[in-house]
C-alpha positions as CSV (number, residue, x, y, z in Angstrom):
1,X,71.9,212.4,194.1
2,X,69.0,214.1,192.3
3,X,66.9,215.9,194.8
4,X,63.1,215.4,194.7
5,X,60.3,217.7,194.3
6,X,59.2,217.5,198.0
7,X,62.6,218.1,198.7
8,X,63.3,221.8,196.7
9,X,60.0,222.5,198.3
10,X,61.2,222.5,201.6
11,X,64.5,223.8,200.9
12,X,62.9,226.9,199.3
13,X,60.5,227.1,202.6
14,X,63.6,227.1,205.1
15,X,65.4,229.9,202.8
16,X,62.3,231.8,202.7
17,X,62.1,231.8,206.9
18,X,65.6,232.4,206.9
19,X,65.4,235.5,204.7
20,X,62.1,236.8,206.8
21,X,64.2,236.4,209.5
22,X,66.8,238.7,208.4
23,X,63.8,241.3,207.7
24,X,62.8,240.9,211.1
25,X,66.3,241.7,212.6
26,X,66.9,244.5,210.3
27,X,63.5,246.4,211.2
28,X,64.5,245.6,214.9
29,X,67.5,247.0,214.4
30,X,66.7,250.2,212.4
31,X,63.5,250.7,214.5
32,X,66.0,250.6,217.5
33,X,68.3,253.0,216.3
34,X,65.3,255.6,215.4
35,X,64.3,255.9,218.6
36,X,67.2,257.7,220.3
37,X,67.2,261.4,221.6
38,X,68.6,262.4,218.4
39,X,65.5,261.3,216.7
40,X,63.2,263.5,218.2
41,X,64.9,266.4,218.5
42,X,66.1,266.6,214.9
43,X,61.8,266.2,214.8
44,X,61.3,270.0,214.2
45,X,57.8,270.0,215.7
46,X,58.6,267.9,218.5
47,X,61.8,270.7,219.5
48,X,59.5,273.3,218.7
49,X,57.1,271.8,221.7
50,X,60.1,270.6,224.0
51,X,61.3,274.6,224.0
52,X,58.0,275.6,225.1
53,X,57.7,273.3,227.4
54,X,61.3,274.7,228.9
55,X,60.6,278.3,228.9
56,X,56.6,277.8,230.1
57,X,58.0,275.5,232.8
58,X,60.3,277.4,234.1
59,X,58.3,280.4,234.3
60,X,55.7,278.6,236.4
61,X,57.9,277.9,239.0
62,X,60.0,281.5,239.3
63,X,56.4,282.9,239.5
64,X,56.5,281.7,242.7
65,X,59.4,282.4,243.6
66,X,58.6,285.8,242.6
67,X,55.4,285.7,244.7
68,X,57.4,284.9,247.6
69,X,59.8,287.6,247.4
70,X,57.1,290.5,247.1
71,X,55.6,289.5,250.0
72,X,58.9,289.5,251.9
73,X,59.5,292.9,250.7
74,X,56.1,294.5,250.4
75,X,53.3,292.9,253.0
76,X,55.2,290.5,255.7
77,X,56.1,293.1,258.8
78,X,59.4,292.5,260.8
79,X,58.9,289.6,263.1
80,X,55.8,288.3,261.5
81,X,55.6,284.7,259.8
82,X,55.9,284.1,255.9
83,X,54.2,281.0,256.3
84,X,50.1,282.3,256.4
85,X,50.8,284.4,253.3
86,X,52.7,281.5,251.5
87,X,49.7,279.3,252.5
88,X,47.0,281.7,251.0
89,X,49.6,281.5,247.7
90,X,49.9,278.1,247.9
91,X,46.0,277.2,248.0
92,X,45.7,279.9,245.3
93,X,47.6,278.2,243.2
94,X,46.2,274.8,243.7
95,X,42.5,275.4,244.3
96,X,42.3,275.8,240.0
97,X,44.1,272.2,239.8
98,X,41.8,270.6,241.5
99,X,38.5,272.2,240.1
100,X,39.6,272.7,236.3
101,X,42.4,270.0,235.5
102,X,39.5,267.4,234.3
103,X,37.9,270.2,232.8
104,X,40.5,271.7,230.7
105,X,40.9,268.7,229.3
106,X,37.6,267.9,228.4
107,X,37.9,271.2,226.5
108,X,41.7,270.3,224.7
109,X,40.1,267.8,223.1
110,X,37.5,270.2,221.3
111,X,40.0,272.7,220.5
112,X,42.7,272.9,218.5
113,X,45.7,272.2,220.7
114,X,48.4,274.3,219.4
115,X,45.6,277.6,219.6
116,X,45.3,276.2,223.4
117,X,48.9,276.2,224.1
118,X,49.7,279.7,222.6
119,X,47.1,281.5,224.1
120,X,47.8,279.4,227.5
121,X,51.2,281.1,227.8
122,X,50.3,284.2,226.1
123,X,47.6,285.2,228.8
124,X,49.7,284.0,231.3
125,X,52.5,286.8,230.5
126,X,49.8,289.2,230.6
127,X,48.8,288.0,234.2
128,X,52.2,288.7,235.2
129,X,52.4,292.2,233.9
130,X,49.3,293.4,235.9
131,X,51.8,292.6,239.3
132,X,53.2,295.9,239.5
133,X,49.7,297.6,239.7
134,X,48.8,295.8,242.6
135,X,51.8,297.4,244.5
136,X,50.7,300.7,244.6
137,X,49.9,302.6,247.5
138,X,46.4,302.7,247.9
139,X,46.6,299.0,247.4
140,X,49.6,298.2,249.6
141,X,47.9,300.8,252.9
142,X,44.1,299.6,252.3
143,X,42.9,296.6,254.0
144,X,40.3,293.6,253.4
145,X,39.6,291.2,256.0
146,X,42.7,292.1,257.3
147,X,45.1,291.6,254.4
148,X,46.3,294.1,251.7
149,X,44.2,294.8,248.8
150,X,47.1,294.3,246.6
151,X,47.4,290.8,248.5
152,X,44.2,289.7,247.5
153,X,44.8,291.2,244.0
154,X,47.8,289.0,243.8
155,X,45.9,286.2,245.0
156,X,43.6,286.7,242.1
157,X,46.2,286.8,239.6
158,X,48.3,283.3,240.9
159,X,44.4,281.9,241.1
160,X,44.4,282.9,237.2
161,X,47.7,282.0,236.0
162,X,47.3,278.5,237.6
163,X,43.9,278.4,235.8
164,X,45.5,278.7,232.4
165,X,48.1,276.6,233.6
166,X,45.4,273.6,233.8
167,X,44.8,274.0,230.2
168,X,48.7,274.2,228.4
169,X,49.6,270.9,230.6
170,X,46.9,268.2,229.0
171,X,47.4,270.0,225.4
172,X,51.3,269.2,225.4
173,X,50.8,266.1,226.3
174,X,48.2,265.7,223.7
175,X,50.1,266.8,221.3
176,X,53.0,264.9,221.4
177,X,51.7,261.4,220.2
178,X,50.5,263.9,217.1
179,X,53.9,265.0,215.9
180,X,56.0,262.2,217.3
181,X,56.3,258.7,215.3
182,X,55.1,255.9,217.5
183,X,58.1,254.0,217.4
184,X,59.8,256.9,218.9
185,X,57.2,257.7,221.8
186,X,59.5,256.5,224.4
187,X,62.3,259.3,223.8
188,X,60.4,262.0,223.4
189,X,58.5,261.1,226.5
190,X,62.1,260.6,228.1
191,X,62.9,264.2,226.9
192,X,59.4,265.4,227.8
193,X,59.2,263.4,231.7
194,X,62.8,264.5,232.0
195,X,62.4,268.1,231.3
196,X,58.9,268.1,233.8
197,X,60.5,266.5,236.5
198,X,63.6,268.3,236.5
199,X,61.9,271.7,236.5
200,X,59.8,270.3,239.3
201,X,62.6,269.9,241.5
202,X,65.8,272.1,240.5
203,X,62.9,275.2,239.2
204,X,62.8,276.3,242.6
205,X,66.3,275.8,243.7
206,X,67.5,278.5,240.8
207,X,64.6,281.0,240.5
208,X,66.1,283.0,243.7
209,X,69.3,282.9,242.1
210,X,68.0,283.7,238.8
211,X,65.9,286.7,240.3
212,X,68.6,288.1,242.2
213,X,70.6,288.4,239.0
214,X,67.4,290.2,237.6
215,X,66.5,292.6,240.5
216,X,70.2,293.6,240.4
217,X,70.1,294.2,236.6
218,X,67.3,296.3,237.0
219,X,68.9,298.6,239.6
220,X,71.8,298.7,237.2
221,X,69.4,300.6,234.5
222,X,66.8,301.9,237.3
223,X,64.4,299.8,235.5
224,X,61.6,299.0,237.9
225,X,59.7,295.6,238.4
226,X,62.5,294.1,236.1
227,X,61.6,290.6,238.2
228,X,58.1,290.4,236.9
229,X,59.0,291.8,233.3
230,X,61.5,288.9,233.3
231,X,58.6,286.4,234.5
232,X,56.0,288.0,232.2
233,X,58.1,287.4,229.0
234,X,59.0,284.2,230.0
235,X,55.8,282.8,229.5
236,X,55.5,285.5,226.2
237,X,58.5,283.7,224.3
238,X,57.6,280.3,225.3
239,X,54.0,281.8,223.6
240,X,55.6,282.7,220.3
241,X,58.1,279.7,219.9
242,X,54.6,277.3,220.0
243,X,53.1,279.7,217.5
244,X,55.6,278.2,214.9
245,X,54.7,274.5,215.7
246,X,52.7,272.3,213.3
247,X,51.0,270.2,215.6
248,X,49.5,267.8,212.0
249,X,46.1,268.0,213.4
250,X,43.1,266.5,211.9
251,X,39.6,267.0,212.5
252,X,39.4,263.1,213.3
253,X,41.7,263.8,216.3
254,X,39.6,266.7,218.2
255,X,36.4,265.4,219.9
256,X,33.2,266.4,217.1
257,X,30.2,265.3,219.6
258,X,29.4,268.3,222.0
259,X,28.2,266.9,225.2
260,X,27.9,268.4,228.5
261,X,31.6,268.2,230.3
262,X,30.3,266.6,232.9
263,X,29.7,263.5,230.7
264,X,32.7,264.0,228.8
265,X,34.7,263.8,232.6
266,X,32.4,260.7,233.6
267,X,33.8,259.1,229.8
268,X,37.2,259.7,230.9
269,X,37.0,258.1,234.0
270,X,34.9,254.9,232.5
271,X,37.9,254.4,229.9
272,X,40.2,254.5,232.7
273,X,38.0,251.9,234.1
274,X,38.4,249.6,231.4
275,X,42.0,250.4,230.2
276,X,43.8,248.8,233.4
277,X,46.8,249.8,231.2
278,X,46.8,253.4,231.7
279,X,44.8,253.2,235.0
280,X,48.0,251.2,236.6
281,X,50.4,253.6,235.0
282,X,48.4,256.7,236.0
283,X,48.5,255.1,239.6
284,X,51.9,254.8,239.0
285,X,52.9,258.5,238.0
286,X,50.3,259.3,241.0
287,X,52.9,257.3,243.7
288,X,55.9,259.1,241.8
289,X,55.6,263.1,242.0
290,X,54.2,262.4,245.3
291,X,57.8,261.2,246.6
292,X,59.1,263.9,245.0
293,X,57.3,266.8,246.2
294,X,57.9,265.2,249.6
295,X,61.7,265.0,248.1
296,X,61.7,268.9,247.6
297,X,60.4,269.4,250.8
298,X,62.7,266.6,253.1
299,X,66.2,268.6,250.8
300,X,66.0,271.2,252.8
301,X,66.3,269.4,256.3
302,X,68.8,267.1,254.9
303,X,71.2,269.7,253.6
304,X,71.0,270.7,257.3
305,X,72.0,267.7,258.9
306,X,74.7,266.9,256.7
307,X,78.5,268.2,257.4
308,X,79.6,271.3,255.6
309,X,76.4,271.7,253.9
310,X,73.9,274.5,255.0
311,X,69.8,274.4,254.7
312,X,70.1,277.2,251.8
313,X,72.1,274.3,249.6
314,X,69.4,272.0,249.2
315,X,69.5,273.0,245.8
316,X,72.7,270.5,244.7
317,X,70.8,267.7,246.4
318,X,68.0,268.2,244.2
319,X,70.2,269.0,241.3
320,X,71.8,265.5,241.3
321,X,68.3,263.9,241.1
322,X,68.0,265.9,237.9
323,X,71.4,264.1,236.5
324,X,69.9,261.0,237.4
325,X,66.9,261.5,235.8
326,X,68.7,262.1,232.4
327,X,70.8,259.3,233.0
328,X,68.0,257.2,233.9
329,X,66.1,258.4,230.3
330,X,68.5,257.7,228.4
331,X,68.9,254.1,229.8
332,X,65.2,253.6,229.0
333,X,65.3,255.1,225.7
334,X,67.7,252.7,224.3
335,X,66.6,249.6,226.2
336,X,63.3,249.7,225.6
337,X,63.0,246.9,223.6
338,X,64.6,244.3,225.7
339,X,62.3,245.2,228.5
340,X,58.5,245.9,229.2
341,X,57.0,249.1,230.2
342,X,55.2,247.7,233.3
343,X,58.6,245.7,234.2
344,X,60.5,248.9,233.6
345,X,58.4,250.6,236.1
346,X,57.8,248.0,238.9
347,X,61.9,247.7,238.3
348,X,61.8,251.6,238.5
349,X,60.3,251.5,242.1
350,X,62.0,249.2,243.9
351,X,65.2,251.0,242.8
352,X,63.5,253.8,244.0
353,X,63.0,252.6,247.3
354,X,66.9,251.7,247.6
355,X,67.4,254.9,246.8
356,X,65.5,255.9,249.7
357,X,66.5,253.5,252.2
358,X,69.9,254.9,251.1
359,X,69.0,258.5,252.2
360,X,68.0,257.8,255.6
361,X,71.0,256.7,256.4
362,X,73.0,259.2,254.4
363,X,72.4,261.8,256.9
364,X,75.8,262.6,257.6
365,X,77.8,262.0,254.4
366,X,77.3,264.3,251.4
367,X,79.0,261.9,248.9
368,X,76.9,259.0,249.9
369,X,74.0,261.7,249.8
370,X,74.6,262.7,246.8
371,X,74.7,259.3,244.9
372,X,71.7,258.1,246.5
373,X,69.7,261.3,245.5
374,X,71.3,260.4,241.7
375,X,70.1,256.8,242.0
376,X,66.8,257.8,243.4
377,X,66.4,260.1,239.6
378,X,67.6,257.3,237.6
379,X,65.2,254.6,239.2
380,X,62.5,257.8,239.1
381,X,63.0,258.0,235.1
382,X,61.7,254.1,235.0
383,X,58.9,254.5,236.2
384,X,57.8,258.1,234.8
385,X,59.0,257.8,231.1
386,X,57.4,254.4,230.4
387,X,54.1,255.2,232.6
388,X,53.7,258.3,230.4
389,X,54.7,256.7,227.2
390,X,51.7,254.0,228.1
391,X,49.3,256.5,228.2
392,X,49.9,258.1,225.2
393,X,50.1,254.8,223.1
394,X,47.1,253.3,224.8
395,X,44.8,256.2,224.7
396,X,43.1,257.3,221.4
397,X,43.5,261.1,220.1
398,X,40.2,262.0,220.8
399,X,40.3,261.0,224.5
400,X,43.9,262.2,225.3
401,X,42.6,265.7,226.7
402,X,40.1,263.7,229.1
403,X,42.6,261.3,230.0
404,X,45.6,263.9,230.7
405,X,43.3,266.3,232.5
406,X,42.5,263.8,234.8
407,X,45.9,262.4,235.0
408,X,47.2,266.1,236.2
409,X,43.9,266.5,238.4
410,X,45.4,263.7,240.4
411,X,48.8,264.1,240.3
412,X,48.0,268.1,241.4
413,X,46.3,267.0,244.4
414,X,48.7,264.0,245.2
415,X,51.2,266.7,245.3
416,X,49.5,269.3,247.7
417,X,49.8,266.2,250.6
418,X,52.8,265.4,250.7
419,X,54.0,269.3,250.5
420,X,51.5,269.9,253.0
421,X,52.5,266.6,255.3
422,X,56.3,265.9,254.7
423,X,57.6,268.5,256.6
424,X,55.4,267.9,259.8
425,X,55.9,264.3,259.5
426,X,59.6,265.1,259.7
427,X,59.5,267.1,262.9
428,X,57.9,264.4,264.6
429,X,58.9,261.1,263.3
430,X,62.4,262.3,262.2
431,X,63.9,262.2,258.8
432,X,65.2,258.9,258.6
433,X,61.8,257.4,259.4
434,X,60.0,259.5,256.7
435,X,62.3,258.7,254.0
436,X,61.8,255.1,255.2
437,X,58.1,255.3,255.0
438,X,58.5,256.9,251.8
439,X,60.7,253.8,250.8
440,X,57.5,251.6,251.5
441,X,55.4,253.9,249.3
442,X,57.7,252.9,246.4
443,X,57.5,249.3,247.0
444,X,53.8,248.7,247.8
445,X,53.2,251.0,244.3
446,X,55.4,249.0,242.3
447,X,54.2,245.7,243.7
448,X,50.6,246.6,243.5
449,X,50.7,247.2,239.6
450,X,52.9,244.7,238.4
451,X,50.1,242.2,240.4
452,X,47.2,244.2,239.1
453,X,49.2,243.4,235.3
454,X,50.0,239.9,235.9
455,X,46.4,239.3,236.9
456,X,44.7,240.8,234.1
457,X,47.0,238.5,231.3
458,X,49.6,241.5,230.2
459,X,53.3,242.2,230.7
């Protein structure tokens, strides 16, 4: 039967959709398979950042370790508490997140970031070797309102290491939508969220360790301060690895109009405003590394309670969150398209709070406490990794510094509470009741966004 011209017409329409349809499923598929962990790290640059990231990291959180440890063996007398001279660290060390984090990043997004992140680490190092003067004598013997001068030198130091500090953490984040293809934002914010979060809570647990090995080095060789010399270069190497990266920078992507900071802060907040996006996953991150300081503090008592397990080994508890957390990344890496960032995260913390229900009955088991705390870092890794990823894609180059200052402003000051409040909470309430509570934290977080999305028309 001879087939008519209306006819051919539609049979070359329904092989043209068919064939578009292939196209489509290829992309997805190739797209897919570019945005594993192999992706970004064969991505020079991006490795380049990651290893600076590691090194810079790391040292933060030995620093004050190392703080610690010199007041043990230098100021604290016998019989006299720790805890006032950790405090005066501690509050040290935040008082500069809380007054610059907005305002560094007002100022990363007039500079050029990569100058911003080698100088960051660079004067950092050279904080670190200034320590060893401030244990001298004369500084050690005189007094100023009743502590050391070489206290209150230190004090000055931690002060302007955090400082610095404020400025390498909105750059690094700014910098990573510059060298990393959009399509693969989600890995390298799995390798980046994964690499933050497991230095927040293993850093600690290994910097005595890591120190000890140090110190007893140095006696070895009768090399003096070999603890800060180790600390000091830290921050020096994770300097000169970043000097080699090619961030791709235009002039289009810094900020051109000068205005006073102030405004540039009040612009940041206004976008956040508007962009219920990032807001919600900002809110998000907020809820997140406030569990987890609470986490690092809530270790210790548990690896107390439980059987066989002393209050010094809270560092395998928060070890397996860290294997979570990888797991957890690279579930979200390679699911990503089947599932929405907002889903991922309201999905995140309600796994969470299983995780934590889990824990507060885990008290006396060390297998059962160990796979919750694993569970816990998986569930963590859907909410961080996609939050992060959100406010990277969402927010334009020129506001990133802005955005990520205040980002860390908040999560800085969410994370001085629950340090502050976690471990009174648990003398009086108990532990299983604080981890429930914490549980409830999770939920009402996850809840509250995913209503605050579904309201406003988006997934």
């Amino acid at each position: 039967m001879p087939v008519s011209d209306t006819e051919k017409q539609e049979l070359s329409e329904l092989k043209s959709i068919s064939l578009n349809h292939e196209n489509i499923d290829e992309e997805l598929i190739e797209n897919t398979a570019k945005k594993g962990f192999m992706a970004v790290l064969k991505n020079s640059s991006f490795l380049v950042l990651w290893l600076g990231q590691v090194f810079s990291q790391l040292a933060d959180k030995i620093y004050l370790v190392l703080i610690i440890a010199i007041i043990s063996s230098n100021f604290q007398t016998e019989g006299e508490s720790i805890s006032r001279w950790v405090s005066l660290v501690m509050i040290a060390f935040t008082i500069p997140a809380v007054l610059f984090g907005s305002l560094a990043g007002v100022y990363v997004d007039r500079w050029s970031k990569k100058a911003v992140l080698v100088s960051s680490n660079l004067i950092r190092g050279m904080l670190v070797f200034l320590i060893p003067f401030c244990l001298l004598n004369n500084n050690i013997n005189q007094k100023f309102l009743n502590f050391p001068v070489g206290f209150w030198l230190i004090l000055l130091i931690t002060f302007s290491v955090s400082t610095a500090t404020q400025f390498f953490a909105p750059a690094e984040q700014s910098t990573i939508p510059l060298i990393v293809k959009k399509q693969n934002l989600l890995a390298a914010n799995s390798v980046y969220t994964t690499t933050m979060m497991a230095m927040l809570i293993i850093g600690f647990a290994i910097g005595d360790p890591i120190l000890e090995l140090i110190g007893n080095w140095g006696t070895k060789f009768n090399l003096n301060y070999a603890q800060e010399l180790f600390v000091g270069i830290s921050y020096l190497f994770a300097g000169l690895i970043l000097l080699s990266l090619n961030t791709q920078e235009k002039d289009k992507d810094k900020q051109t109009e000068e205005k006073h900071p102030i405004e540039d802060i009040k612009e940041g907040l206004r976008y956040l405003q508007k962009n219920h996006r990032v807001r919600n996953a900002l809110f998000q991150l907020v809820i997140l590394f406030s569990i987890f300081a609470a986490l690092a503090v809530l270790a210790v008592r548990l690896a107390e309670t439980i059987p066989g397990m002393e209050a010094s080994q809270f560092g395998y508890l928060l070890a397996s969150t860290g294997v979570g957390i990888a797991i957890g990344g690279t579930i979200v890496t390679h699911q990503n398209i089947i599932t929405s960032h907002s889903q991922l995260g309201f999905w995140g913390s309600m796994g969470m709070s299983f995780a934590l229900m889990g824990l507060s009955v885990s008290t006396h088991s060390l297998f059962f406490a160990l796979v919750m705390t694993v569970i816990l870092g998986i569930f963590a890794a859907f909410v961080g990794i996609p939050m992060q990823t959100t406010i990277q894609g969402e927010t334009p180059p020129d506001m990133r510094g802005k955005v990520f200052g205040l980002q860390n402003n908040a999560v800085n000051i969410a994370l001085s509470l629950p340090l502050a409040l976690a471990g009174i909470a648990e003398t009086y309430l108990g532990l299983q009741i604080v981890f429930f509570i914490l549980a409830l934290f999770a939920i009402v977080g996850g809840w509250l966004t995913s209503w605050i999305s579904q309201t406003s028309g988006t997934n």
